[in-house]
Each structure stands twice: as structure tokens, then as C-alpha cells.
C-alpha positions as CSV (number, residue, x, y, z in Angstrom):
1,X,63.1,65.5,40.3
2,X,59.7,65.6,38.6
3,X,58.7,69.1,37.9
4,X,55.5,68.4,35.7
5,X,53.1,65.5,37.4
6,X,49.5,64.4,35.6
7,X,47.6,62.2,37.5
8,X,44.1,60.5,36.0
9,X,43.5,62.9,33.3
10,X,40.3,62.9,31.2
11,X,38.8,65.1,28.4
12,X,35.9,64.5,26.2
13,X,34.7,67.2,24.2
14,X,31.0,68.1,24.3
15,X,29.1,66.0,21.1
16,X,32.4,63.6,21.1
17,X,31.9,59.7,21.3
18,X,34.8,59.3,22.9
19,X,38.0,60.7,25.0
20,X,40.2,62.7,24.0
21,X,42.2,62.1,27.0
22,X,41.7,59.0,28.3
23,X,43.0,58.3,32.3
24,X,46.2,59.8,31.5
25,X,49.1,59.4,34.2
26,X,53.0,60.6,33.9
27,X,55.6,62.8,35.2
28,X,58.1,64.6,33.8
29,X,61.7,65.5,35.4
30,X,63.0,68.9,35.4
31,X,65.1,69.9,32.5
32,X,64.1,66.3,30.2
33,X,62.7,66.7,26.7
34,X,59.4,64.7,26.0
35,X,58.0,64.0,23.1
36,X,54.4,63.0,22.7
37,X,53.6,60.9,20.0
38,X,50.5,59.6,18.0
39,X,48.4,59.5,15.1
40,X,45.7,62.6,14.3
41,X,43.2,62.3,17.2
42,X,45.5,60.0,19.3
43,X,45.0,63.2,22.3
44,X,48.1,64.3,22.1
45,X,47.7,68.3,21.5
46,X,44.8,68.0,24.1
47,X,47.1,66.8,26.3
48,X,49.4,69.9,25.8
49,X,46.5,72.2,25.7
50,X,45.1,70.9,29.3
51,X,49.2,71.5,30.5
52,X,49.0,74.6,28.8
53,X,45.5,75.8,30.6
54,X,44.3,77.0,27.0
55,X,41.4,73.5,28.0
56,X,40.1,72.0,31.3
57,X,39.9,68.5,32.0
58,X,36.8,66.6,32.9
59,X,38.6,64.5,35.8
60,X,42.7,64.2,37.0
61,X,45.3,66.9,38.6
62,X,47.3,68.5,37.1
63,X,50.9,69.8,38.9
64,X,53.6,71.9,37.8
65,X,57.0,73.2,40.3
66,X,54.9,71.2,43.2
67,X,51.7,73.4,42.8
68,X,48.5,72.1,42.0
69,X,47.4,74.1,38.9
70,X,44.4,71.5,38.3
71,X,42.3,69.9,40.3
72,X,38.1,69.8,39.8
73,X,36.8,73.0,39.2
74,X,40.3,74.4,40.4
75,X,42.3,75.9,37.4
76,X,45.2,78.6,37.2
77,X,44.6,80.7,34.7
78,X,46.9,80.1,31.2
79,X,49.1,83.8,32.0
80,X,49.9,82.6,35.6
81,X,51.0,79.2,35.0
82,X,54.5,80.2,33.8
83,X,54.5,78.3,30.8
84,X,56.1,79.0,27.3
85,X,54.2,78.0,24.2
86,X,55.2,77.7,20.7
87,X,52.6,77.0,18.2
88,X,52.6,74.7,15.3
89,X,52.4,78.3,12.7
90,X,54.8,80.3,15.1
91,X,52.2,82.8,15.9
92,X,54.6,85.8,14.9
93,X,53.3,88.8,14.7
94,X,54.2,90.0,11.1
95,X,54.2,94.1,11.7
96,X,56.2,93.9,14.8
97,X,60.1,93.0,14.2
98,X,61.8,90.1,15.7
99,X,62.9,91.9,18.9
100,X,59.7,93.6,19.2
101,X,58.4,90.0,19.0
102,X,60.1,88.6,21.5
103,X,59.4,91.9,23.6
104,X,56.1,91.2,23.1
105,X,56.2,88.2,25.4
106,X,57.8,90.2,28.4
107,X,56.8,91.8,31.2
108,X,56.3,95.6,30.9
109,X,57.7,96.4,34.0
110,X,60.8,94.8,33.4
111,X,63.5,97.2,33.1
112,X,66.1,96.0,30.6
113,X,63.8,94.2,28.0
114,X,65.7,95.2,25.3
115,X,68.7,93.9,26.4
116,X,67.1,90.3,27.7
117,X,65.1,90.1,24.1
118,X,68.3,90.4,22.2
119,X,70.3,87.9,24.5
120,X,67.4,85.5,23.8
121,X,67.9,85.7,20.2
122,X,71.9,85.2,20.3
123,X,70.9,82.3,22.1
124,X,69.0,80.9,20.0
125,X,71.8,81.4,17.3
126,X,69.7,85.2,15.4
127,X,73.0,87.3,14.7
128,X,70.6,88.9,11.7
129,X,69.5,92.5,11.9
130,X,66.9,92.5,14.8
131,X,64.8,95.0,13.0
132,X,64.1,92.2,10.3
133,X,60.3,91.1,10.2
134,X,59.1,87.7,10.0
135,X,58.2,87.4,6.5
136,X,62.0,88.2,5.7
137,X,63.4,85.2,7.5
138,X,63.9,81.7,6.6
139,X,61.4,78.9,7.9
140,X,64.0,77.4,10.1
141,X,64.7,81.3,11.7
142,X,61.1,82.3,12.2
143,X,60.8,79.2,14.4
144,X,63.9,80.0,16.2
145,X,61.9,83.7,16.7
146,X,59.1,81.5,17.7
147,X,61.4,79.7,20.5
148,X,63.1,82.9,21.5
149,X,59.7,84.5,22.6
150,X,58.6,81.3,24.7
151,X,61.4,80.8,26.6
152,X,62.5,84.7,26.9
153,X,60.2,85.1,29.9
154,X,62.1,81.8,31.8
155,X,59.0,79.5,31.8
156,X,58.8,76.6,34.0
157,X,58.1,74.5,31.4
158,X,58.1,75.1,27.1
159,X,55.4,73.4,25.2
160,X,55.8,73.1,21.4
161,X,53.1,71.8,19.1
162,X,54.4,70.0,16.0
163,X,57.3,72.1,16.1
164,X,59.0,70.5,12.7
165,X,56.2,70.4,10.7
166,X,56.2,73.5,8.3
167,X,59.9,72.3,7.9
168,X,61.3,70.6,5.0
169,X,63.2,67.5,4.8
170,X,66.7,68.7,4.5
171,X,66.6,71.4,7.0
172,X,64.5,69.7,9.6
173,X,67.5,67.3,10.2
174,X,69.3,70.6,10.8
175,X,66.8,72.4,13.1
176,X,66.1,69.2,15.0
177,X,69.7,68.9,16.3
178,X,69.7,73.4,17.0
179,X,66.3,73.2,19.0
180,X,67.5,70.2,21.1
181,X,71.1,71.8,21.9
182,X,69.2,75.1,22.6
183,X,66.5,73.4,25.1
184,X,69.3,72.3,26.7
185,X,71.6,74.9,27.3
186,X,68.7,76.8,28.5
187,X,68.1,73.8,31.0
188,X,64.5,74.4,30.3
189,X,62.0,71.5,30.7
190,X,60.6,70.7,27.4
191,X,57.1,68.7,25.9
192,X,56.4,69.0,22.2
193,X,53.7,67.4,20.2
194,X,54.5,65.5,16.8
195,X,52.9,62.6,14.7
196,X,56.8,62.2,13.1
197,X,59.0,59.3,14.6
198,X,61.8,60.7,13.2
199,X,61.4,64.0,15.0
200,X,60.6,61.7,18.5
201,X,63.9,59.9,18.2
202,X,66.5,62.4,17.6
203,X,65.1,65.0,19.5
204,X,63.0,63.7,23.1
205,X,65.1,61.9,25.8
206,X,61.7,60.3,26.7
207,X,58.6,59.6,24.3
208,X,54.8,59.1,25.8
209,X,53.1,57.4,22.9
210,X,49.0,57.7,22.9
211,X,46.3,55.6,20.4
212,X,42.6,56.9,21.0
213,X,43.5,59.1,24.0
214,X,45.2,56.1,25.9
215,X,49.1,56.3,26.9
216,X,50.4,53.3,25.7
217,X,54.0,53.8,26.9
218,X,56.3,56.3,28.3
219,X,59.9,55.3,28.1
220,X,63.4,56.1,26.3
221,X,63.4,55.6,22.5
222,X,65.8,52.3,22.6
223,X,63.1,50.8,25.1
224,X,60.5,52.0,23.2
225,X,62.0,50.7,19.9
226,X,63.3,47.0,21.2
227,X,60.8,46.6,24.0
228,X,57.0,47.8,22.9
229,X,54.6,46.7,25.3
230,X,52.1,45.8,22.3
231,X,51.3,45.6,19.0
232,X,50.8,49.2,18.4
233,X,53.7,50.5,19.4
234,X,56.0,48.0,18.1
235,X,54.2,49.0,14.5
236,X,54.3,52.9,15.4
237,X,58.4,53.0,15.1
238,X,58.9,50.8,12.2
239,X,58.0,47.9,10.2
240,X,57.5,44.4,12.4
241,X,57.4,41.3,10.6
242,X,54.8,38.5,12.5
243,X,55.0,34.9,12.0
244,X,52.7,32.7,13.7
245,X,54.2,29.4,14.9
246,X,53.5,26.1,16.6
247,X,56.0,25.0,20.0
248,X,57.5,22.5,20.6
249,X,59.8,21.4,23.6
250,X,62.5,22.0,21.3
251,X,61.5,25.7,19.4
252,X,59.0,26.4,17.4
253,X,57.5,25.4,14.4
254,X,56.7,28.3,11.6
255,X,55.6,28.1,7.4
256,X,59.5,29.2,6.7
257,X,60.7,26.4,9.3
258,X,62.0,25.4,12.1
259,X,63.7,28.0,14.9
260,X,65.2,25.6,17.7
261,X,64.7,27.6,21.3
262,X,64.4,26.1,24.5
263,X,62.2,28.4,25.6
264,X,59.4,26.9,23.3
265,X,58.8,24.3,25.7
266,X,57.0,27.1,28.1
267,X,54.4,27.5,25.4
268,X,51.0,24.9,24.6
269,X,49.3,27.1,22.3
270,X,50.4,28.5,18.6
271,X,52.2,31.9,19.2
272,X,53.3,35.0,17.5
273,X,56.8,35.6,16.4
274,X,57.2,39.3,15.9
275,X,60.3,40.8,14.5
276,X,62.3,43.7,13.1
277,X,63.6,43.7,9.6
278,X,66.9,44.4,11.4
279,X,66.6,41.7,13.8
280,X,67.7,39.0,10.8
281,X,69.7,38.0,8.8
282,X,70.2,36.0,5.2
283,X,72.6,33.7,4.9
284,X,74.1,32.2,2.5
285,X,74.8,28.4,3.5
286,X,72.2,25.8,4.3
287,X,71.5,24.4,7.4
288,X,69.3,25.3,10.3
289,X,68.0,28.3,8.8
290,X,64.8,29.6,7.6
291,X,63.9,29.0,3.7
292,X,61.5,30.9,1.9
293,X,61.2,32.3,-1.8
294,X,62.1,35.6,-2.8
295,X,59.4,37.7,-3.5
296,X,60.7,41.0,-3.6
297,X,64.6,42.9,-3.3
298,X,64.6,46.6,-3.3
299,X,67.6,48.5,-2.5
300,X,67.9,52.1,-0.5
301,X,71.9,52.8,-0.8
302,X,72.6,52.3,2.7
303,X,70.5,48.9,2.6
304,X,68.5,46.4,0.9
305,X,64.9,44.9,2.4
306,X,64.6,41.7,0.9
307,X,60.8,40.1,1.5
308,X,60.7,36.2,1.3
309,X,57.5,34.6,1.0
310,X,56.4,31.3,2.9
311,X,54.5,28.6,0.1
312,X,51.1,30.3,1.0
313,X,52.8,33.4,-0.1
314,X,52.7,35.3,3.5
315,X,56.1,37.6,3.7
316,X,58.6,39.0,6.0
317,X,61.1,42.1,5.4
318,X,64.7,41.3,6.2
319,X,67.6,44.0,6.1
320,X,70.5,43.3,4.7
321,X,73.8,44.2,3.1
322,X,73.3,46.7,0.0
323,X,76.2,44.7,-1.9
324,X,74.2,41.4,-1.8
325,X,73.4,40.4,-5.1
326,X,69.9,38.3,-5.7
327,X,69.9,38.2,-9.3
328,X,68.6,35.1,-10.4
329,X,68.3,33.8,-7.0
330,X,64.8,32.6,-6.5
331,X,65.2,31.2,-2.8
332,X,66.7,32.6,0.6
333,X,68.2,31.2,3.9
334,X,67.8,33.5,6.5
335,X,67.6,33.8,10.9
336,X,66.3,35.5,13.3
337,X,69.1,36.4,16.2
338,X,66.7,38.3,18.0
339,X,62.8,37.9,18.1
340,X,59.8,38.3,20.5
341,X,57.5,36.0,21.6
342,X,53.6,36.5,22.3
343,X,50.7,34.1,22.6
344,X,48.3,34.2,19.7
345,X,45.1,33.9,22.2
């Protein structure tokens, strides 16, 4: 059941060239995590800003729980919209102590806010002294603090932008899997903002990815990972090796060889061949394999990226075991077992 619907949205900012938010259309179920992804000025924090009511689009509507909070001139104000924020600094308030934080938040004529602030923080996994301030807490507690006092209030829906940022590498892993298992629990729907694969990934059960205030794509990460609908997104999750190639009724022709494939013969005009690093593999026998030279072996513990290089010297990547040896080795058989195909025109 969708809870969050957005429907034709535009923004352009007054002396901008262009849109922030560019005819933007998804929906959101209740209690899913969505990440939205995209490089700096891709629209992404617009769009949670517009959700948020802190902007106001130019064109589109905007719904949330079935009520139109957008529409024209229409606009619910930010504080009635029922909607928990947590900003990409936290926004903690550095006199007031972490209950009185999350107190903050609350309304004043509830009558047991103590005892709902300090429930919110066991949830979120604060057993430290609640009279602690901010500036004595770890990174990875103040934005736990910072989550506590969104979602203390029982929004409709929790927006985070670029929750993982101030993080570092080691303990973002950590807080990635604690924020997710939290959202959760909570059953709280969930958008947050970040220009980080990694953080998409692991942490969104659905990723909307955006390039120049477009949505590109809007799907689970395996489907976004092994079935981009272009160029760009294929390229935003990883490295994608392109070989252009000639068909044939038989497969294709390409600079490192021959790939038989019946499904060449649907083809009249050269093509792309596009391809993960993962999606091959080198071989050690000859046969009807690829050929090229090796340009390049670097190894990562877990795995080795070996780049071969057709005779004009144009490379792919191919992953591969991190035992392989290539010392000495000057050529490379390798296949593709999986591969997409696009015309080049």
C-alpha cells in the first residue's frame, strides 16, 4: 500500500538554467526504505526538501497517508505534515542533553514525554547516561540521538539526508546495518538521500536514481545492478566494460574476437556489448574464447581485476580468482557468460 505518492514534480530555482526536479513520478509503500541516489546537483535533496515542505514545487502533487499535501498553490505547512527529518549535521542542540533533545521534538502537551523520550533512545540502542550532551558522544551515537528525535513523535514518514556521511569507513558498515534494523522495527516508512552506492545497497529495499533532476530508475538493487535501463545507471553502481561489435547470423564479431550467439542474427547494425567485470571469466585453455594482451593485473585480497587490451590497445576489466598467477604471462583467454546487448545508433 503506497503511503507516499509524487506525481509530475518540477522545481527550478529562480536564476537556475535548469531543473532541479525534473517531471518526477514514484510511490512509495508503507514501511519500505528508499534510497535516493545521485551525483551533487542530480535533485535529490530537492526532492526531499519538496516531501519535507521546507521548498514548493513549480508543478506536480504531492500525497502522503492518502492526503494531498501539494497541489498548485496548495501546501501544508512543514509542522503539520507529520514528517520526521534528520539532517545531514544531526541538528543537535549542544546545551540541551540527549533526552532533552529528543524532548525537544515532542508535543508539550503530551503527558509522559519523559518516559516516551527515554523509550526512544533504548530503541535506538542509547543505554548511556541520558544527561550526556552531544559533544560527549561518539559520531555513530549522536546520529542515533539524531534518529531518536525524528521518529519519537511517530512520523508518517522519516526523511534523512546523507545520513552516513560524517561517518567513517569502519563504523559506517556498523551504523548502516543499526539504522536499517531500527527503521524497521519501528515499521516506519523511510527516504534518505546519499551520493554513496554503498550506503544505497545495504541499506534501501528500493533505490530511485536521478542525473540532472531526471529519475532514471526506481527499482530493487539486484534489478538496478543487472538490469540498468541505460548507460548511466549501469556506470553509477560499478565499472562496465563496452565493446563495440559487428553481427553476424552466427554472434558477433568484436577487436578481442569472436562471441558465437544466435541472437546476433536479430541485429544489421554494429552494436554495443556492455559488461560487468564479474560477468567474465579468464580461462586458461584455447579455444572459442576471447584473446587479448595483458595490460594490467592488480590484486585486492579478495580478487584480482585483470585488464586485457585489444591490438589498438582499447581494454576491458575482468574479475578473477586472487590465486591466479600472471607473471610472465603476456596474453589472456577469457568469456563473457553473461553480457548485454545495445545498438550503437
Amino acid at each position: 500500500m503506497s503511503i507516499l505518492s509524487l506525481t509530475h514534480v518540477n522545481k527550478k530555482y529562480s536564476q537556475a538554467k535548469d531543473f532541479a526536479v525534473n517531471d518526477v513520478s514514484f510511490e512509495v509503500a508503507e514501511g519500505e526504505i528508499l534510497a535516493l541516489v545521485g551525483e551533487s546537483g542530480s535533485g535529490k535533496t530537492t526532492l526531499l526538501r519538496l516531501i519535507a515542505g521546507l521548498e514548493h514545487p513549480d508543478d506536480g502533487v504531492i500525497s502522503l497517508s492518502g492526503q494531498v499535501i501539494v497541489e498548485g498553490k496548495k501546501s501544508v505547512p512543514a509542522h503539520e505534515r507529520k514528517v520526521g527529518m534528520v539532517f545531514q549535521d544531526y541538528a543537535l542542540f549542544p546545551h540541551l542533553t540527549i533526552l532533552e533533545n529528543i524532548k525537544f521534538g515532542l508535543d508539550k502537551k503530551l503527558p509522559n514525554k519523559d518516559e516516551v523520550a527515554e523509550e526512544t533512545l533504548r530503541l535506538v540502542g542509547l543505554k548511556e547516561d541520558f544527561s550526556k550532551y552531544p559533544h560527549q558522544l561518539s559520531g555513530g551515537q549522536q546520529q542515533r540521538v539524531a534518529l531518536a528525535r525524528a521518529i519519537a513523535p511517530n512520523p508518517k514518514i522519516l526523511l534523512m539526508d546523507e545520513p552516513f556521511s560524517n561517518l567513517d569507513t569502519v563504523l559506517k558498515d556498523q551504523v548502516r546495518e543499526e539504522i536499517r534494523q531500527i527503521i524497521k522495527k519501528t515499521g516506519i516508512t523511510a527516504i534518505f538521500v546519499t551520493h554513496d552506492t554503498r550506503d544505497a545497497l545495504s541499506t534501501a529495499d528500493r533505490i530511485a536514481i536521478l542525473h540532472k533532476g531526471y529519475l532514471q530508475q526506481i527499482d530493487i538493487p539486484k534489478n538496478l545492478y543487472e538490469h540498468p535501463v541505460n548507460a548511466y545507471v549501469a556506470n553509477f553502481f560499478g565499472k562496465l566494460n563496452v565493446m563495440m561489435a559487428t553481427p553476424t547470423k552466427d554472434g558477433f564479431y568484436t577487436s578481442f574476437g569472436f562471441i558465437s550467439d544466435p541472437e546476433a542474427s536479430k541485429y544489421h547494425e554494429q552494436v554495443r556489448i556492455t559488461f560487468r567485470p564479474e560477468h567474465g571469466e579468464v580461462v586458461q585453455r584455447e579455444g572459442q574464447q576471447l584473446i587479448g594482451r595483458i595490460a594490467k593485473a592488480s590484486y585486492f585480497g579478495d580478487h584480482q581485476i585483470v585488464k586485457i587490451a585489444d591490438s589498438e590497445g582499447k581494454r576491458v576489466s575482468i574479475r578473477t580468482n586472487p590465486g591466479r598467477s600472471f607473471d610472465g604471462q603476456d596474453r589472456a583467454h577469457f568469456f563473457l557468460w553473461k553480457y548485454c546487448i545495445e545498438e550503437a545508433f
